[in-house]
PQR file with spaces between the fields and no chain letter, atoms N, CA, C, O and H, PARSE charges and radii, in Angstrom:
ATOM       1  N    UNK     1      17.202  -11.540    5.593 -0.4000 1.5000
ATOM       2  CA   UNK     1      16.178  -12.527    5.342 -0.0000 2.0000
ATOM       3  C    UNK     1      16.099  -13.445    6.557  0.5500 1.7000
ATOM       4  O    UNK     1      17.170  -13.922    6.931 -0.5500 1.4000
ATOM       5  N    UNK     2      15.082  -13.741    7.176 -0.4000 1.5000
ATOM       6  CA   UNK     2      14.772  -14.370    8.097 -0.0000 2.0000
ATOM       7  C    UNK     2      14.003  -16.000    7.546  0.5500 1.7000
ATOM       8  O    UNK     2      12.847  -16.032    7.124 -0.5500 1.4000
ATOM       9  H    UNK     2      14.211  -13.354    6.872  0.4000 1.0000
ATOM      10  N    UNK     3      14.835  -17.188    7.648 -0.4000 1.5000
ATOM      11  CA   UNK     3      15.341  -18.370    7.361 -0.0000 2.0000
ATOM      12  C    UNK     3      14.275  -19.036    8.351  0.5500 1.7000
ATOM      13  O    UNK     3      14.563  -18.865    9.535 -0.5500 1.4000
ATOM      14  H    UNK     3      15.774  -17.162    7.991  0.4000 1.0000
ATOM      15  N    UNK     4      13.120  -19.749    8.115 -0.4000 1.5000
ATOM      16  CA   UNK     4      12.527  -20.617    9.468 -0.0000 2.0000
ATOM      17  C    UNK     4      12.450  -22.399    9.017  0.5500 1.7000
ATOM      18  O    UNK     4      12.824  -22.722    7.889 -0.5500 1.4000
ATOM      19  H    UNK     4      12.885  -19.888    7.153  0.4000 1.0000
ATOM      20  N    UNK     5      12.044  -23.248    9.801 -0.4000 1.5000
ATOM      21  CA   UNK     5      12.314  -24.632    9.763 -0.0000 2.0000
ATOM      22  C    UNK     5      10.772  -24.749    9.950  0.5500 1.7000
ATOM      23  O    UNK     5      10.249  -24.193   10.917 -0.5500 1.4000
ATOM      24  H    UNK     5      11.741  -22.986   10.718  0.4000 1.0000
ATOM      25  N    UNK     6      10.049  -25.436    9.079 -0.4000 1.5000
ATOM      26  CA   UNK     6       8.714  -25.761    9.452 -0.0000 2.0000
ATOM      27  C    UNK     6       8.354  -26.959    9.095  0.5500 1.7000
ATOM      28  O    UNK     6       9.012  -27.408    8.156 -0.5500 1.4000
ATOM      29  H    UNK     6      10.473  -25.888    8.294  0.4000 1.0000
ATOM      30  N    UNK     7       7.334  -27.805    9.621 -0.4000 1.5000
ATOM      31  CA   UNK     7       7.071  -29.294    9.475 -0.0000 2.0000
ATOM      32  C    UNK     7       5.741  -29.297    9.166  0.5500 1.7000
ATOM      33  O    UNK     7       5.029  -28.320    9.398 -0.5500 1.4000
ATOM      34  H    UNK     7       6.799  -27.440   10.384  0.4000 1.0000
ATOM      35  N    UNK     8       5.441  -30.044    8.792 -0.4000 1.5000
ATOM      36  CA   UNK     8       3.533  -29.854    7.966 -0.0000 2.0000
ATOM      37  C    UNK     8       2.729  -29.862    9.062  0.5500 1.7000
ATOM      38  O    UNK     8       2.714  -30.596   10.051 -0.5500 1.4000
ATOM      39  H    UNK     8       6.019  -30.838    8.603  0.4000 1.0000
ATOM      40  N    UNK     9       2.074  -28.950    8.742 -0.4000 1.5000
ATOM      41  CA   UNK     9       1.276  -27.911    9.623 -0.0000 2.0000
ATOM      42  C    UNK     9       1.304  -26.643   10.802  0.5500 1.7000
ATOM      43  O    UNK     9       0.487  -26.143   11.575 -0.5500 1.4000
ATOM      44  H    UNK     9       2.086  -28.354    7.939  0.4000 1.0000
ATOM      45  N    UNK    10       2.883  -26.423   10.417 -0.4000 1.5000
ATOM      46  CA   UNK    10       3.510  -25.754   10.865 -0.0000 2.0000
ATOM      47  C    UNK    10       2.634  -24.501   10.304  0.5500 1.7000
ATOM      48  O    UNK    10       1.735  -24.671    9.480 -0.5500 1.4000
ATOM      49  H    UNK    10       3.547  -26.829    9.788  0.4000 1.0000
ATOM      50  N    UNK    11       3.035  -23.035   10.907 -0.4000 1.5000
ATOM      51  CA   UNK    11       2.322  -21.889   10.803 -0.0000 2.0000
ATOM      52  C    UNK    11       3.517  -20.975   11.572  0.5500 1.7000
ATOM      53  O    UNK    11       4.093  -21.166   12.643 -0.5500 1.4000
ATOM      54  H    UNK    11       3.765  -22.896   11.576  0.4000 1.0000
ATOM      55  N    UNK    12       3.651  -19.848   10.517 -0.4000 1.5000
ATOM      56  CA   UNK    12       4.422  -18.539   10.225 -0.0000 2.0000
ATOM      57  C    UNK    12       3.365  -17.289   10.208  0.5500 1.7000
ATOM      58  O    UNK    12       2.880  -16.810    9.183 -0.5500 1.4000
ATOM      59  H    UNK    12       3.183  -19.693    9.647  0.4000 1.0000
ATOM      60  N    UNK    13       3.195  -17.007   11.084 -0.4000 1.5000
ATOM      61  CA   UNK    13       2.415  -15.378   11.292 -0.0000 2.0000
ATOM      62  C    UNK    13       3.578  -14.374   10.827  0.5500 1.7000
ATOM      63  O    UNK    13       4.789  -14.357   11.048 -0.5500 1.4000
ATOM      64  H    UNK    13       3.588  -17.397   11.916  0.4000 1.0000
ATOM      65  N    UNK    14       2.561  -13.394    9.956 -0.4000 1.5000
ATOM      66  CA   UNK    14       3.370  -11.747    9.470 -0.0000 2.0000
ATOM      67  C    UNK    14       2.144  -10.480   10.323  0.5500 1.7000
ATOM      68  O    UNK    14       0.954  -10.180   10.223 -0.5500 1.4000
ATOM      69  H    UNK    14       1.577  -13.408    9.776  0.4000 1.0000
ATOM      70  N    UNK    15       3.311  -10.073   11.122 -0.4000 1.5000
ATOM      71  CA   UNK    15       1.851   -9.113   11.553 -0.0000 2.0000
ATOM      72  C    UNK    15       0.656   -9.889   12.343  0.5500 1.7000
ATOM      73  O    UNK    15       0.746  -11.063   12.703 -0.5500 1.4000
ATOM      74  H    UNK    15       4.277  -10.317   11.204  0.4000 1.0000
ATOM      75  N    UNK    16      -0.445   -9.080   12.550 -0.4000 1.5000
ATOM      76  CA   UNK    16      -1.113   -9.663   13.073 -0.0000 2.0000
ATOM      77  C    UNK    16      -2.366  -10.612   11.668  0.5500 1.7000
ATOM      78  O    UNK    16      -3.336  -11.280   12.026 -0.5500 1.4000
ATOM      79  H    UNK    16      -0.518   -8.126   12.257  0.4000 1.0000
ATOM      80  N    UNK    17      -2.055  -10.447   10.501 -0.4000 1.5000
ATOM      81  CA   UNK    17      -3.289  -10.856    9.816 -0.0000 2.0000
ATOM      82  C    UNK    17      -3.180  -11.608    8.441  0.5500 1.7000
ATOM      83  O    UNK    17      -3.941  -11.764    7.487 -0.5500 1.4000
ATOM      84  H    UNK    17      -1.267   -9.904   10.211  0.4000 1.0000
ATOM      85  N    UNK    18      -1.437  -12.150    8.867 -0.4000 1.5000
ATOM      86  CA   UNK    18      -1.009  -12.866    7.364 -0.0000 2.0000
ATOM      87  C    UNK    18      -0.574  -14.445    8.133  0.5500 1.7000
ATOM      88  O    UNK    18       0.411  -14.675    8.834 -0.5500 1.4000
ATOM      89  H    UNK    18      -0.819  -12.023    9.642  0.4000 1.0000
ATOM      90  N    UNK    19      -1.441  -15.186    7.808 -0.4000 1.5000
ATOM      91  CA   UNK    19      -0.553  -16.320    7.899 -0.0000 2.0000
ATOM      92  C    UNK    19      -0.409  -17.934    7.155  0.5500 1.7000
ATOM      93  O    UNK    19      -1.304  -18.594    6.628 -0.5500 1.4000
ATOM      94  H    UNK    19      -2.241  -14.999    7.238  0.4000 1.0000
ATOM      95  N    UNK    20       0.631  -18.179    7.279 -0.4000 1.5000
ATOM      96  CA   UNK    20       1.601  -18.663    6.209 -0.0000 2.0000
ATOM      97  C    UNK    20       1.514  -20.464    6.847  0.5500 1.7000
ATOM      98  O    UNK    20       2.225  -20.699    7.823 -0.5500 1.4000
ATOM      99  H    UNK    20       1.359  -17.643    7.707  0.4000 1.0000
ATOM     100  N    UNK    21       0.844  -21.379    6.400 -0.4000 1.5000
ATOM     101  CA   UNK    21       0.570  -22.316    6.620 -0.0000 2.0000
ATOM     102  C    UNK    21       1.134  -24.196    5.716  0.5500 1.7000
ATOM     103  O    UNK    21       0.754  -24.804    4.716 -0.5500 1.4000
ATOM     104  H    UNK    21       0.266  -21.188    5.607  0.4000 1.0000
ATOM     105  N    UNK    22       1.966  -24.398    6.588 -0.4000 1.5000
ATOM     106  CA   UNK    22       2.694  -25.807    5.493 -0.0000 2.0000
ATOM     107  C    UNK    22       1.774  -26.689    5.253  0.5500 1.7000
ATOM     108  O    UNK    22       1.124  -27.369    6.047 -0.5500 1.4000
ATOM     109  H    UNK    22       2.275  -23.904    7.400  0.4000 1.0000
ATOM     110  N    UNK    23       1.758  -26.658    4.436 -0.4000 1.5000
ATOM     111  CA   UNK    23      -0.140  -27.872    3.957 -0.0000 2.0000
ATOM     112  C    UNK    23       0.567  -29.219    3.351  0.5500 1.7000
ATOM     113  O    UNK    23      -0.224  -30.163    3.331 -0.5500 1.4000
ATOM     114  H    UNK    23       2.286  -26.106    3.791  0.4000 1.0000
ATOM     115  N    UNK    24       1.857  -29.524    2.860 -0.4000 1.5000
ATOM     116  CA   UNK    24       2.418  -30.601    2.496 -0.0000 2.0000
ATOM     117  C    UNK    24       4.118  -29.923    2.298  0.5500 1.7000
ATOM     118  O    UNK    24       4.688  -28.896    1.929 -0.5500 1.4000
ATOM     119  H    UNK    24       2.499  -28.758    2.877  0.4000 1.0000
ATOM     120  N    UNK    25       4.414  -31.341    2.847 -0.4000 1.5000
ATOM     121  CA   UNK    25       6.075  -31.293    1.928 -0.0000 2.0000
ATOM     122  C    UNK    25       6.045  -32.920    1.523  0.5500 1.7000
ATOM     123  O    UNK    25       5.417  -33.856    2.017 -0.5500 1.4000
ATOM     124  H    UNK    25       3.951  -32.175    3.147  0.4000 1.0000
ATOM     125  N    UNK    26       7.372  -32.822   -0.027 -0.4000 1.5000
ATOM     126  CA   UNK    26       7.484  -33.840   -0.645 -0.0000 2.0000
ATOM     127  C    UNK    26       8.861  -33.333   -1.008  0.5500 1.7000
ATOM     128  O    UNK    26       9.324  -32.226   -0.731 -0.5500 1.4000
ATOM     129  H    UNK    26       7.882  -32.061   -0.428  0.4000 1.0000
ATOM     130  N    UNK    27       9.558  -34.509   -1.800 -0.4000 1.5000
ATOM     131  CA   UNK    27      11.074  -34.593   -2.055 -0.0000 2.0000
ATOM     132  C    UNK    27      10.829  -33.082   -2.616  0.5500 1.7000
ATOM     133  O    UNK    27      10.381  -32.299   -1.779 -0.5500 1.4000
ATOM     134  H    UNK    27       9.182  -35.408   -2.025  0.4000 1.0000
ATOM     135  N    UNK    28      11.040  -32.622   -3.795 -0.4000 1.5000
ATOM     136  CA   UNK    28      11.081  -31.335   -4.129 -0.0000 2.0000
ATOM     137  C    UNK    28      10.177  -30.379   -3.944  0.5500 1.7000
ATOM     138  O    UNK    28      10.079  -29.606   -4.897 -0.5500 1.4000
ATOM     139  H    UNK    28      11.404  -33.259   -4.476  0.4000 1.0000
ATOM     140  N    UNK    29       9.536  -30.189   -3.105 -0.4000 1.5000
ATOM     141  CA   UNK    29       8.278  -29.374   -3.370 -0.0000 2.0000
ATOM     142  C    UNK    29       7.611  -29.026   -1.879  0.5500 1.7000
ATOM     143  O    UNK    29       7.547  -29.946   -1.064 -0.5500 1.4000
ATOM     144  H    UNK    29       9.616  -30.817   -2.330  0.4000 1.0000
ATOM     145  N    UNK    30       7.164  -27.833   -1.556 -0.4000 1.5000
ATOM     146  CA   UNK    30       6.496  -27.357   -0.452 -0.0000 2.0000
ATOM     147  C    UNK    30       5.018  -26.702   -0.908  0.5500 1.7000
ATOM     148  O    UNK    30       4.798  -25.572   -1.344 -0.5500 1.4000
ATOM     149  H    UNK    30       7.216  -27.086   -2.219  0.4000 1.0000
ATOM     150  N    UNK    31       4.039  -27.855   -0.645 -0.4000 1.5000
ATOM     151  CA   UNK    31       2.602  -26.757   -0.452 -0.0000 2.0000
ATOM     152  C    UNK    31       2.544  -25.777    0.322  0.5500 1.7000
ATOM     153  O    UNK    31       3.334  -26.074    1.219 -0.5500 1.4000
ATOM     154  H    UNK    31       4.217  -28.773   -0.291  0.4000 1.0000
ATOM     155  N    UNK    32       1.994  -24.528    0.611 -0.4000 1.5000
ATOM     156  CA   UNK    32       1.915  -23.495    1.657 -0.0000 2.0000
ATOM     157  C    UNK    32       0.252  -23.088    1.471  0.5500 1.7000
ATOM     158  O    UNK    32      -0.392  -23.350    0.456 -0.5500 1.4000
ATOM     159  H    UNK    32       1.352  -24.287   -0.117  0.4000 1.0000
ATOM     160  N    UNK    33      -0.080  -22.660    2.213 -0.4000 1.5000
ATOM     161  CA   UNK    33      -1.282  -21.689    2.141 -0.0000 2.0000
ATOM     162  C    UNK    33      -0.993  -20.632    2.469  0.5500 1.7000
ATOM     163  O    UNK    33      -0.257  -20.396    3.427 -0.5500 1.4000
ATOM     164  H    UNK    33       0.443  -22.448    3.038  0.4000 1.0000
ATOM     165  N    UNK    34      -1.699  -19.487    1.485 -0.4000 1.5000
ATOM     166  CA   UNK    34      -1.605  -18.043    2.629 -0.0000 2.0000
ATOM     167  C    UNK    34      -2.644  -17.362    2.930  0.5500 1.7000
ATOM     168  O    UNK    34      -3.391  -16.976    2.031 -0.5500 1.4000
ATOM     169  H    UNK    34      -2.298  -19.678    0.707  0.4000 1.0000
ATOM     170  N    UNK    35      -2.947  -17.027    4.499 -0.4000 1.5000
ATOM     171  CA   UNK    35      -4.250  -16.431    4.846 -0.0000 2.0000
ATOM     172  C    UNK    35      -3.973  -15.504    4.553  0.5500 1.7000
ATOM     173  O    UNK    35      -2.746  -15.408    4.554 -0.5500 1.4000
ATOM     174  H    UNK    35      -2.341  -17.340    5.230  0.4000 1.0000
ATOM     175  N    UNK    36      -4.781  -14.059    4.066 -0.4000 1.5000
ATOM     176  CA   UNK    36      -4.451  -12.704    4.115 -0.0000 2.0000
ATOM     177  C    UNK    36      -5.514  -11.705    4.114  0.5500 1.7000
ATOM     178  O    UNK    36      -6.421  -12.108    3.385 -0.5500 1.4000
ATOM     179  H    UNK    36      -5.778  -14.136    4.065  0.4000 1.0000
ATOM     180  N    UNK    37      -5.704  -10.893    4.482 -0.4000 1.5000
ATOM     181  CA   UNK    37      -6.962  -10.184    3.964 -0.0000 2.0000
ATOM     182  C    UNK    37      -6.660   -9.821    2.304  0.5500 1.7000
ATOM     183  O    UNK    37      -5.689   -9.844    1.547 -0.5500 1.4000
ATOM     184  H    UNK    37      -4.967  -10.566    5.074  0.4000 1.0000
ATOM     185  N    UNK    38      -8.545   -9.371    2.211 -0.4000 1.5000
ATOM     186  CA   UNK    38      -8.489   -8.924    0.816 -0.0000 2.0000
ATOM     187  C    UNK    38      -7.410   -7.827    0.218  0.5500 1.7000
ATOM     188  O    UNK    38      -7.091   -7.803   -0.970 -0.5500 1.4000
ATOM     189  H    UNK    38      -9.334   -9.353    2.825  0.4000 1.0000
ATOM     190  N    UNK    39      -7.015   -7.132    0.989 -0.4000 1.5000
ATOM     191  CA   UNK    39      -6.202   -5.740    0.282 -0.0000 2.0000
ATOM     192  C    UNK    39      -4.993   -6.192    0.274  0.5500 1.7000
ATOM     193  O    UNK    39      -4.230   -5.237    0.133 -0.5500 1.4000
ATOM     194  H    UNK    39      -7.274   -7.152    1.954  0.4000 1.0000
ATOM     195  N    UNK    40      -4.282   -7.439    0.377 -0.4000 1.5000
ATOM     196  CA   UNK    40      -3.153   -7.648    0.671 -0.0000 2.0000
ATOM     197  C    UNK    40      -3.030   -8.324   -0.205  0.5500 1.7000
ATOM     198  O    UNK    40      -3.770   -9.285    0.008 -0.5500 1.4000
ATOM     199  H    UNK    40      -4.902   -8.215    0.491  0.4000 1.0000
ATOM     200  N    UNK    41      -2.490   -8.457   -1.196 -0.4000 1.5000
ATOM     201  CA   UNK    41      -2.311   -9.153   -2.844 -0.0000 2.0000
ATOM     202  C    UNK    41      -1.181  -10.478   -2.752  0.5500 1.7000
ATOM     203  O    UNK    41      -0.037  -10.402   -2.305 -0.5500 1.4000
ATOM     204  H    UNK    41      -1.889   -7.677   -1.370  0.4000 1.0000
ATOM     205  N    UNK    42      -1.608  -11.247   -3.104 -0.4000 1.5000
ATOM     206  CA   UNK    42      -0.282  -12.552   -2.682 -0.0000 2.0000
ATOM     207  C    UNK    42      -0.382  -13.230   -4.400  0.5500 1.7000
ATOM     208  O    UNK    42      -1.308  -13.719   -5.047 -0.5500 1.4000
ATOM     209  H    UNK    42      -2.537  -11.309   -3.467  0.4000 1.0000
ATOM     210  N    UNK    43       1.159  -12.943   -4.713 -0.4000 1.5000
ATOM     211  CA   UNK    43       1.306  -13.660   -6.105 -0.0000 2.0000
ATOM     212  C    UNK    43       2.512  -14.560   -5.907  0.5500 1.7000
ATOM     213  O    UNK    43       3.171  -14.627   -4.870 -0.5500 1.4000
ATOM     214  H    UNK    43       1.911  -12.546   -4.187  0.4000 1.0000
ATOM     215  N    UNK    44       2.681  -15.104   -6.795 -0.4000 1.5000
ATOM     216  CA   UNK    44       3.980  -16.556   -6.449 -0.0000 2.0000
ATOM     217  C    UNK    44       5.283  -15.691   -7.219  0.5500 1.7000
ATOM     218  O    UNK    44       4.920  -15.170   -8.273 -0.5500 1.4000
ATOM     219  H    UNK    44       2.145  -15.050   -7.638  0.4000 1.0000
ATOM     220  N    UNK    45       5.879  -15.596   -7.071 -0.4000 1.5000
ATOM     221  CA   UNK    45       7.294  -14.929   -7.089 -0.0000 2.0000
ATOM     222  C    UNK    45       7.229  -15.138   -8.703  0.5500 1.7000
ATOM     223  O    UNK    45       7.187  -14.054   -9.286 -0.5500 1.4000
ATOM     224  H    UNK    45       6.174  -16.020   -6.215  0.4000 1.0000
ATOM     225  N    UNK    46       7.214  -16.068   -9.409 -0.4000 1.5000
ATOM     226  CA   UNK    46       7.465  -16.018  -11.095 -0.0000 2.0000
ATOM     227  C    UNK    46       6.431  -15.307  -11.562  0.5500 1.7000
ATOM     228  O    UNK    46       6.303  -15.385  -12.784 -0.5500 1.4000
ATOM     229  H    UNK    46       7.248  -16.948   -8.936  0.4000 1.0000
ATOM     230  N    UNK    47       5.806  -14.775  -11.114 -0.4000 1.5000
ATOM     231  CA   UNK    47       4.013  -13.918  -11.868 -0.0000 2.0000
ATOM     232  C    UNK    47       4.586  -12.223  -11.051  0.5500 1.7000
ATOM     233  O    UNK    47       4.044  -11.161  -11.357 -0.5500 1.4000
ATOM     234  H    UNK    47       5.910  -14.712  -10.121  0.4000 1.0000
ATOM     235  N    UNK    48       5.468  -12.294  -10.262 -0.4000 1.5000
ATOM     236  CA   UNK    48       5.526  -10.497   -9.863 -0.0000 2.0000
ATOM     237  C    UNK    48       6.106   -9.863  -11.386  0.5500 1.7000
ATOM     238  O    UNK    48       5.546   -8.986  -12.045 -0.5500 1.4000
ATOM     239  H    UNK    48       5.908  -13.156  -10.013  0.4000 1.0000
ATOM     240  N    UNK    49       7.248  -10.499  -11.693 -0.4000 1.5000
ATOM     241  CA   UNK    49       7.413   -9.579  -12.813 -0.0000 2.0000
ATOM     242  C    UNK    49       6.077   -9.498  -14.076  0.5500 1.7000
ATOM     243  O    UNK    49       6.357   -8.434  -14.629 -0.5500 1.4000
ATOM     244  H    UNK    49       7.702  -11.211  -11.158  0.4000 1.0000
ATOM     245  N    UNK    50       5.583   -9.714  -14.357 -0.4000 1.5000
ATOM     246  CA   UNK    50       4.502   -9.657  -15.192 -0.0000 2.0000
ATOM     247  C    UNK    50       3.201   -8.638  -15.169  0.5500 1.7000
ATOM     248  O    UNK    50       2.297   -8.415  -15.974 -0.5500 1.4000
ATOM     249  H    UNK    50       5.356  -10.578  -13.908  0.4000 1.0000
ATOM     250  N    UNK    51       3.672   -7.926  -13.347 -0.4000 1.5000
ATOM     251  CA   UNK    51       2.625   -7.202  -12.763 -0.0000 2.0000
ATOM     252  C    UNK    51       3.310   -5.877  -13.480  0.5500 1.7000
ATOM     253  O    UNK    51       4.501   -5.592  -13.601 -0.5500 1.4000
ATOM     254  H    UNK    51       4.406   -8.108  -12.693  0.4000 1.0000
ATOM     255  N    UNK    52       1.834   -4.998  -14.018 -0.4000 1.5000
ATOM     256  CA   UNK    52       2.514   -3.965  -14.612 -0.0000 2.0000
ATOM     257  C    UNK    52       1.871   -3.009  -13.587  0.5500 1.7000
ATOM     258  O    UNK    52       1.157   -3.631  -12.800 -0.5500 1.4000
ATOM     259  H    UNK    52       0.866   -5.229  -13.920  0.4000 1.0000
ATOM     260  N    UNK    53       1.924   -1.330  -13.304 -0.4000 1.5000
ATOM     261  CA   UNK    53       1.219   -0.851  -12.776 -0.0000 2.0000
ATOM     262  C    UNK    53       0.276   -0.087  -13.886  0.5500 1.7000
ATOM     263  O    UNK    53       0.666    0.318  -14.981 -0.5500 1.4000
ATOM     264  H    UNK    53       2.504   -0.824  -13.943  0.4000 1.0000
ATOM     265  N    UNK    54      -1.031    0.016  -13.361 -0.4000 1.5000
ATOM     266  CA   UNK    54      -2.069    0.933  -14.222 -0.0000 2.0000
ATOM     267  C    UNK    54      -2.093    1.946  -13.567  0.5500 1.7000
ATOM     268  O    UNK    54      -2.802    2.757  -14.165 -0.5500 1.4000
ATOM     269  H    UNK    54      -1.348   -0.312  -12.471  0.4000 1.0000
ATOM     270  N    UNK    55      -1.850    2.205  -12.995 -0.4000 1.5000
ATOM     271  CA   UNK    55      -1.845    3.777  -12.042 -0.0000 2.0000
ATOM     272  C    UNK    55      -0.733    3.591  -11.158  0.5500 1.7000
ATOM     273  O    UNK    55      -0.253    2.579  -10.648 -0.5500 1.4000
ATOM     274  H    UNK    55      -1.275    1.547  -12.509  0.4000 1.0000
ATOM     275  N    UNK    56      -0.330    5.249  -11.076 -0.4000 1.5000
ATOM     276  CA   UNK    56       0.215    5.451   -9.995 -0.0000 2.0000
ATOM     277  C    UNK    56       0.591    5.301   -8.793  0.5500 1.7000
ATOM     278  O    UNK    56       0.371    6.218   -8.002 -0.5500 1.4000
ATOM     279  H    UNK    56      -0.720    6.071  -11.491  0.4000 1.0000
ATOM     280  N    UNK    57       1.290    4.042   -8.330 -0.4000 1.5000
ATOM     281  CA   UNK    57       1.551    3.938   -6.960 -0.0000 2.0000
ATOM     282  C    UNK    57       1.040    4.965   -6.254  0.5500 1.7000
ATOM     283  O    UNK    57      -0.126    5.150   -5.908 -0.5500 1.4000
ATOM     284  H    UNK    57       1.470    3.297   -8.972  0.4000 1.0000
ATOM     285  N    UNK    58       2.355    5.860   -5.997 -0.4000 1.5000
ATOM     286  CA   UNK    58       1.888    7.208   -5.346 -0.0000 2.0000
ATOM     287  C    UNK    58       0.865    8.060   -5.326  0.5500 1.7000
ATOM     288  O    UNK    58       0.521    8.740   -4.359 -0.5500 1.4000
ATOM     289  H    UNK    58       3.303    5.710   -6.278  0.4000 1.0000
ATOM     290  N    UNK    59       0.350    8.030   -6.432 -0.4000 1.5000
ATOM     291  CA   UNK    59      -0.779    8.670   -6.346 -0.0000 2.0000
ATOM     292  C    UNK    59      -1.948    8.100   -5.320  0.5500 1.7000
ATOM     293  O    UNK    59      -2.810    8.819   -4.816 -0.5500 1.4000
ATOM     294  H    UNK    59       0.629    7.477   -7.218  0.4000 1.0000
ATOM     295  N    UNK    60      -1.764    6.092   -5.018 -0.4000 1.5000
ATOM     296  CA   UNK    60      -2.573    5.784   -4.636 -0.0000 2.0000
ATOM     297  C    UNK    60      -2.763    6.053   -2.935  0.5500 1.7000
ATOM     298  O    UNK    60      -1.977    6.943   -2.611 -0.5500 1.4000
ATOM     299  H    UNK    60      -1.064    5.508   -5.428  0.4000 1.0000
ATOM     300  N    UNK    61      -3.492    5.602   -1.854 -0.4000 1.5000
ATOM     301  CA   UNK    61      -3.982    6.301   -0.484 -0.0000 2.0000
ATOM     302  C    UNK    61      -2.653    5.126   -0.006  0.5500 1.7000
ATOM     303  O    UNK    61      -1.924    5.462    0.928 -0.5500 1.4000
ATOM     304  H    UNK    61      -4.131    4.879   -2.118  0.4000 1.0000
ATOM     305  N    UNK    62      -2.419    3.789   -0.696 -0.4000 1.5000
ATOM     306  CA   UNK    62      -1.716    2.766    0.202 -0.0000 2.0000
ATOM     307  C    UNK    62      -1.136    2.048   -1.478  0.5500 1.7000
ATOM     308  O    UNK    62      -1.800    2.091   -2.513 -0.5500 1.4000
ATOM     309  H    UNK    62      -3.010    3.516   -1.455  0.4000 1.0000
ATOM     310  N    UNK    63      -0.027    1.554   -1.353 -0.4000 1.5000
ATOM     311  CA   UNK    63       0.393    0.764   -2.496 -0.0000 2.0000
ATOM     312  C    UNK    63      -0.408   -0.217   -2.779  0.5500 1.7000
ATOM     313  O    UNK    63      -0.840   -0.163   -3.930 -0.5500 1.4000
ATOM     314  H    UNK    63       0.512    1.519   -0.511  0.4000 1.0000
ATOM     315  N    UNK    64      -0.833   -1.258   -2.038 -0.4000 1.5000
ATOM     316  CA   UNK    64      -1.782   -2.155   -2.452 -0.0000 2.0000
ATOM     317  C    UNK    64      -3.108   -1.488   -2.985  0.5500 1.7000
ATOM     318  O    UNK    64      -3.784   -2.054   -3.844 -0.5500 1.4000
ATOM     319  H    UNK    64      -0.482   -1.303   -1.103  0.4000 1.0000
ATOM     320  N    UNK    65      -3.297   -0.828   -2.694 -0.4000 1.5000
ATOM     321  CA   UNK    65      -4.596    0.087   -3.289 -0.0000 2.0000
ATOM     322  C    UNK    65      -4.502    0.433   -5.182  0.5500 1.7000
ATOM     323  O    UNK    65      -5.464    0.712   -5.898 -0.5500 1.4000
ATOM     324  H    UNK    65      -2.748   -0.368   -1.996  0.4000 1.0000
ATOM     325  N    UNK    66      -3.225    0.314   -5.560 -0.4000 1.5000
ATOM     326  CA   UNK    66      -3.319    1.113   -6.754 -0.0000 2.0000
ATOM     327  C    UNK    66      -3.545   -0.533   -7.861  0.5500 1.7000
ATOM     328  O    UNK    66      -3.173   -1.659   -7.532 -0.5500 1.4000
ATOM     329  H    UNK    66      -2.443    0.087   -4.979  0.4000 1.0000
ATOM     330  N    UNK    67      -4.033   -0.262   -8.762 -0.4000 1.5000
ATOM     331  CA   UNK    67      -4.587   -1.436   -9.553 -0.0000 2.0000
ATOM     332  C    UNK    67      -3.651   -2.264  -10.429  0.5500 1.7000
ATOM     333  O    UNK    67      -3.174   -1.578  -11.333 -0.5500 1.4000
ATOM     334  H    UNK    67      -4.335    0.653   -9.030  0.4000 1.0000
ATOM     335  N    UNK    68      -3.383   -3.104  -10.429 -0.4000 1.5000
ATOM     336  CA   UNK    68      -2.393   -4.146  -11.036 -0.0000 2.0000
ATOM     337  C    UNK    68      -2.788   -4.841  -12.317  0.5500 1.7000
ATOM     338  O    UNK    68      -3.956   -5.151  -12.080 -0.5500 1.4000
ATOM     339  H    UNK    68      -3.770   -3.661   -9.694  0.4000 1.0000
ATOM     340  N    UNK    69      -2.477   -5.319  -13.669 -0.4000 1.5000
ATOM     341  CA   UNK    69      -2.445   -5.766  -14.582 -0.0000 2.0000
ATOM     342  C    UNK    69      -1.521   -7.142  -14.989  0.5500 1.7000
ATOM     343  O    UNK    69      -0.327   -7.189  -15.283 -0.5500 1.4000
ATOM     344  H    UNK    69      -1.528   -5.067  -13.861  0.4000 1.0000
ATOM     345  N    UNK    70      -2.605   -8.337  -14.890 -0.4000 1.5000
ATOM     346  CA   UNK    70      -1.537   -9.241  -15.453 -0.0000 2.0000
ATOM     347  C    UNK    70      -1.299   -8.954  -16.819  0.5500 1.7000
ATOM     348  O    UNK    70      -2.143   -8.554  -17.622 -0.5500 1.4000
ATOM     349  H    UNK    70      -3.575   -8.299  -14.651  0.4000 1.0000
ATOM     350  N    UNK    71      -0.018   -9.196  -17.052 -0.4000 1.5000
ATOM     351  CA   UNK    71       0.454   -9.164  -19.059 -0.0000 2.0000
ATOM     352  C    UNK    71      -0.036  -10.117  -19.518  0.5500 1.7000
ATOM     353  O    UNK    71       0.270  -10.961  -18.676 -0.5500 1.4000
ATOM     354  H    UNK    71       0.668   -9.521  -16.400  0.4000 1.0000
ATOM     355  N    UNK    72      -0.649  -10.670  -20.338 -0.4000 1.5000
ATOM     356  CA   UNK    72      -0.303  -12.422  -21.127 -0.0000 2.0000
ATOM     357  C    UNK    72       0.429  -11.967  -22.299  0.5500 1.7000
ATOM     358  O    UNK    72       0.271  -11.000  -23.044 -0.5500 1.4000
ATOM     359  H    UNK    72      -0.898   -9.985  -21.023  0.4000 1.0000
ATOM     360  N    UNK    73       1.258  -12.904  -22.266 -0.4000 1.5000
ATOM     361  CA   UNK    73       2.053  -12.847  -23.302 -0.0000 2.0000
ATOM     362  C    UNK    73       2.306  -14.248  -24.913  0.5500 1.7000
ATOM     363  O    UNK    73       3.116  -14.017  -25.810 -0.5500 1.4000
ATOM     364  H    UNK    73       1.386  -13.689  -21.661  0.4000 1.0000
């Protein structure tokens, strides 16, 4: 895991087309933004488990490609 130090308005590039932007910090809490293109799915870490798959990963051309389902529970 790669650990970085950022100060508001700081900016974290992934690749050439993801980037990761500090929009506020406060005593507990970090705003972020994330740029990304459309095919690139960005969920907040407590909502991944909830993602079910409707199809086949593999079957799909690219993983982000295959269609995702939120649960409500």
């Amino acid at each position: 895991m790669l650990v970085l130090t950022r100060k508001r308005d700081g900016v974290i590039r992934i690749g050439e087309n993801i980037v990761i932007r500090v929009i506020r910090t406060g005593k507990s809490s970090v705003k972020i933004g994330v740029e990304a293109p459309a095919n690139v799915r960005v969920v907040r870490g407590e909502l991944s488990p909830l993602l079910v798959h409707t199809s086949d990963v593999a079957d799909a051309a690219h993983p982000a490609d295959a269609e995702l389902e939120l649960i409500h529970h």
